[in-house]
C-alpha positions in Angstrom: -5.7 -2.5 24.0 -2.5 -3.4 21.6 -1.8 -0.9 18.6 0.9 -1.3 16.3 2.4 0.3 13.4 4.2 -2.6 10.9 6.4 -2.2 7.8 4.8 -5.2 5.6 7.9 -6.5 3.7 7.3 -8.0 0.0 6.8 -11.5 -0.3 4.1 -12.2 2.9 1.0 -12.4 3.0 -1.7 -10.6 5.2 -2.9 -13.3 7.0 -3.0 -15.2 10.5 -1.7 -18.4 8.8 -1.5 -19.6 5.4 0.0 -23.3 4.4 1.9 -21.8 1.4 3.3 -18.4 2.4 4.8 -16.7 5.5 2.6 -14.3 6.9 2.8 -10.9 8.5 2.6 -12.8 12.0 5.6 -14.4 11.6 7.1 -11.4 12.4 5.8 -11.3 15.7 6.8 -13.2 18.9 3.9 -16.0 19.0 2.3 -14.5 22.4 2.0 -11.3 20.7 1.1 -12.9 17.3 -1.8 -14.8 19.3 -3.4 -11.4 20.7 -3.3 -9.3 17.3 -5.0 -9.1 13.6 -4.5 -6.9 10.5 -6.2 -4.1 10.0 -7.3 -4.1 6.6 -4.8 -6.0 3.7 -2.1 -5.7 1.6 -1.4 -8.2 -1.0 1.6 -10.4 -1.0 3.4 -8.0 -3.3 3.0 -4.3 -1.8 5.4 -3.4 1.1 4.5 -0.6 3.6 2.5 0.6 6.1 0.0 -2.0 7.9 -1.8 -1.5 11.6 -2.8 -4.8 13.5 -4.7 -4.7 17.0 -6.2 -6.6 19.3 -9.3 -3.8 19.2 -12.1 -4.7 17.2 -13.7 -1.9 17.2 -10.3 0.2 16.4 -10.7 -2.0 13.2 -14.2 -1.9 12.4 -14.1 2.5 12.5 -10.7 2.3 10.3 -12.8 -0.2 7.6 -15.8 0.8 7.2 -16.6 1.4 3.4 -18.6 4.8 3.9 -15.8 6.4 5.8 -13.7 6.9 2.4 -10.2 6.9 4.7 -7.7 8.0 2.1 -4.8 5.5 1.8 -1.3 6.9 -0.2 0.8 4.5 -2.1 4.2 5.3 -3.9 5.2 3.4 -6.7 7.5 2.2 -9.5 6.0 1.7 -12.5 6.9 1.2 -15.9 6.1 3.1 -19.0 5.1 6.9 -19.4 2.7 9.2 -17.8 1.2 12.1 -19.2 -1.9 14.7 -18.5 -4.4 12.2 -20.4 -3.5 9.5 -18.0 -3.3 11.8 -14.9 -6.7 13.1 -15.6 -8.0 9.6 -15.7 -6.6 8.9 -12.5 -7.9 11.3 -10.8 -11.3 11.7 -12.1 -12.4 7.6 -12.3 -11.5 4.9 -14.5 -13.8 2.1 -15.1 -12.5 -1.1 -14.3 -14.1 -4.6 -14.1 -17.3 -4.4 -12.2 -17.1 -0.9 -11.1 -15.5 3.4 -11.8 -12.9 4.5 -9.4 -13.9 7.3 -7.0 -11.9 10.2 -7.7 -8.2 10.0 -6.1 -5.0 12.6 -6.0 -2.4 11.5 -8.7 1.6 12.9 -7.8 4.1 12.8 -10.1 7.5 12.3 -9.1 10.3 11.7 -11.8 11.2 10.1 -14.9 13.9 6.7 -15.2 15.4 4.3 -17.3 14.3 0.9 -16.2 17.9 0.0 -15.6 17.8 2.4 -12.3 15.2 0.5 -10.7 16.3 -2.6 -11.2 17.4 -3.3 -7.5 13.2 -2.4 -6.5 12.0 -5.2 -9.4 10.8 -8.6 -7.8 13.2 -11.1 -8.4 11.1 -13.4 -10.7 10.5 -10.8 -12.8 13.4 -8.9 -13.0 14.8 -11.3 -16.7 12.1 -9.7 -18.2 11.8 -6.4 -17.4 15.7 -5.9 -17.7 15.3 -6.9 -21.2 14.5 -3.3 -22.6 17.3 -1.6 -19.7 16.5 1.5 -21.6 13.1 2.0 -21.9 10.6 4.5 -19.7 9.5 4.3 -16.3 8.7 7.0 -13.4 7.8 7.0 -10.0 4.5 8.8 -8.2 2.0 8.9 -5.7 -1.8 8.1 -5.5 -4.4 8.7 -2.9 -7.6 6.8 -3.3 -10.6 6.4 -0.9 -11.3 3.1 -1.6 -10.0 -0.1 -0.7 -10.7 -2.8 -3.8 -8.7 -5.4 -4.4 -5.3 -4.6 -6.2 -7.0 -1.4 -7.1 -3.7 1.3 -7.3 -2.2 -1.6 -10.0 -5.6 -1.9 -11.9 -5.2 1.6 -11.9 -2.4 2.4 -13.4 -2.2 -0.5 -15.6 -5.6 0.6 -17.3 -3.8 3.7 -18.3 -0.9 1.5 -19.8 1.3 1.6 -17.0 2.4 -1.2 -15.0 3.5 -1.3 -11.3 6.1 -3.2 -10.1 7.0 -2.1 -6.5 4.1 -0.5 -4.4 4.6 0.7 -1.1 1.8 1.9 1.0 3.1 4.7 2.9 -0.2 6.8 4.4 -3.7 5.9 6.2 -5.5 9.3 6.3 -3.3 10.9 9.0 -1.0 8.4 9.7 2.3 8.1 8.2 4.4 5.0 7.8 7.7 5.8 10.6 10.4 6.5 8.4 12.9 4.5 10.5 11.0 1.0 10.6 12.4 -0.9 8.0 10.6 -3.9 6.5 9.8 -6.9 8.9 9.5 -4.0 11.5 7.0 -2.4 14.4 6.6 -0.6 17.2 3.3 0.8 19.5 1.2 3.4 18.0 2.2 6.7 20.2 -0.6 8.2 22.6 -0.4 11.2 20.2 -1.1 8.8 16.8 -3.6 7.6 18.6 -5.4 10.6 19.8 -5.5 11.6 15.7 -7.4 8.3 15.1 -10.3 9.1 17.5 -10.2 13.0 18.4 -10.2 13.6 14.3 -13.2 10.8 13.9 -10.7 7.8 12.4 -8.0 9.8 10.2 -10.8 12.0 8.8 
C-alpha cells in the first residue's frame, strides 16, 4: 500500500482530472498518479497539507464523519479579531443549513494589509491593496468537521475575511516543514503507526 504526504499548492484542484483546472495529480508522475486518490479535499484556493493513497480503507477510517479528526488551518485574513468573535468561533456559529461544532481559535498577530500583500491571490490583490493600511491578523483554527469552505464561512460570519488558508494539521499529523508546495514524499513507518496504533489520529 502507497501513502503520501503532499503540499497542495494554490490554484489546483482536488481532483483526478478536471477539463478546466490542473489538478493535484499533475504533480505526480502518471504511473503513480494512476495508483493514487486524495484523501479528503481542499478547495482550489487553500494550500497545505493533503494525504492521497492507494488504500481505501486508510481513507474511509481518516473520513468518516463520526470520527471528528481535528484538522488545523493557519490563515491570513483581513479585518479585526476580538474576544466576541473568538468566543463565537469556538463555541458554534450558525451558518447556512447548520451550527459549527465547537473548534480551538489561536491568535497569532496583528498587520497592515500592505505586509501580506505577497500571500494575496493575484486577482484579487487590486482590491485588497486599495486600503494598504487597514487591519488584518493571522491565527489558527481547529475544527472537527469537514463542510465545505467551512474555516472561511467561519471567519467571514464574524466579519473577517480569509485570503490565504493553509491547512497545516490532520489530528496528529503535521504538514513536513521542508516540502514546499507542488511537493511529497512517503508517509514514515512511524506517521504511520500514529494513524492506526492511536485509532486514525485520535
Amino acid at each position: 500500500m502507497l501513502y503520501y504526504m503532499f503540499h497542495k499548492p494554490r490554484g489546483c484542484v482536488t481532483a483526478r482530472s478536471d477539463a478546466v483546472h490542473k489538478t493535484v495529480m499533475d504533480y505526480f508522475p502518471q504511473d503513480l498518479a494512476e495508483q493514487l486518490h486524495p484523501v479528503g479535499r481542499l478547495d482550489k484556493d487553500t494550500c497545505g497539507l493533503l494525504l492521497l493513497t492507494d488504500d481505501g480503507y486508510f481513507d474511509q477510517r481518516i473520513m468518516q464523519p463520526e470520527r471528528h479528526i481535528p484538522k488545523t488551518y493557519f490563515f491570513y485574513a483581513l479585518g479585526t479579531m476580538n474576544t466576541e468573535k473568538q468566543a463565537l468561533l469556538e463555541h458554534g456559529i450558525d451558518l447556512a443549513g447548520f451550527t459549527t461544532r465547537d473548534a480551538a481559535f489561536a491568535y497569532d498577530r496583528s498587520y497592515h494589509i500592505r505586509e501580506l500583500e505577497p500571500y494575496m491571490p493575484e486577482d484579487r490583490r487590486p482590491r485588497y491593496m486599495k486600503n494598504p493600511e487597514g487591519p488584518a491578523f493571522s491565527g489558527r483554527l481547529t475544527i472537527c468537521e469537514g463542510k465545505k469552505r467551512e474555516v472561511r464561512r467561519m471567519l467571514a460570519a464574524v466579519g473577517c475575511h480569509i485570503f490565504y488558508l493553509r491547512r497545516e494539521r490532520i489530528g496528529t499529523l503535521a504538514l513536513d516543514s521542508e516540502l514546499r508546495p507542488g511537493e511529497y514524499r512517503l508517509l514514515s513507518a512511524k506517521e504511520l503507526e500514529s494513524v492506526y496504533e492511536n485509532g486514525c489520529f485520535l
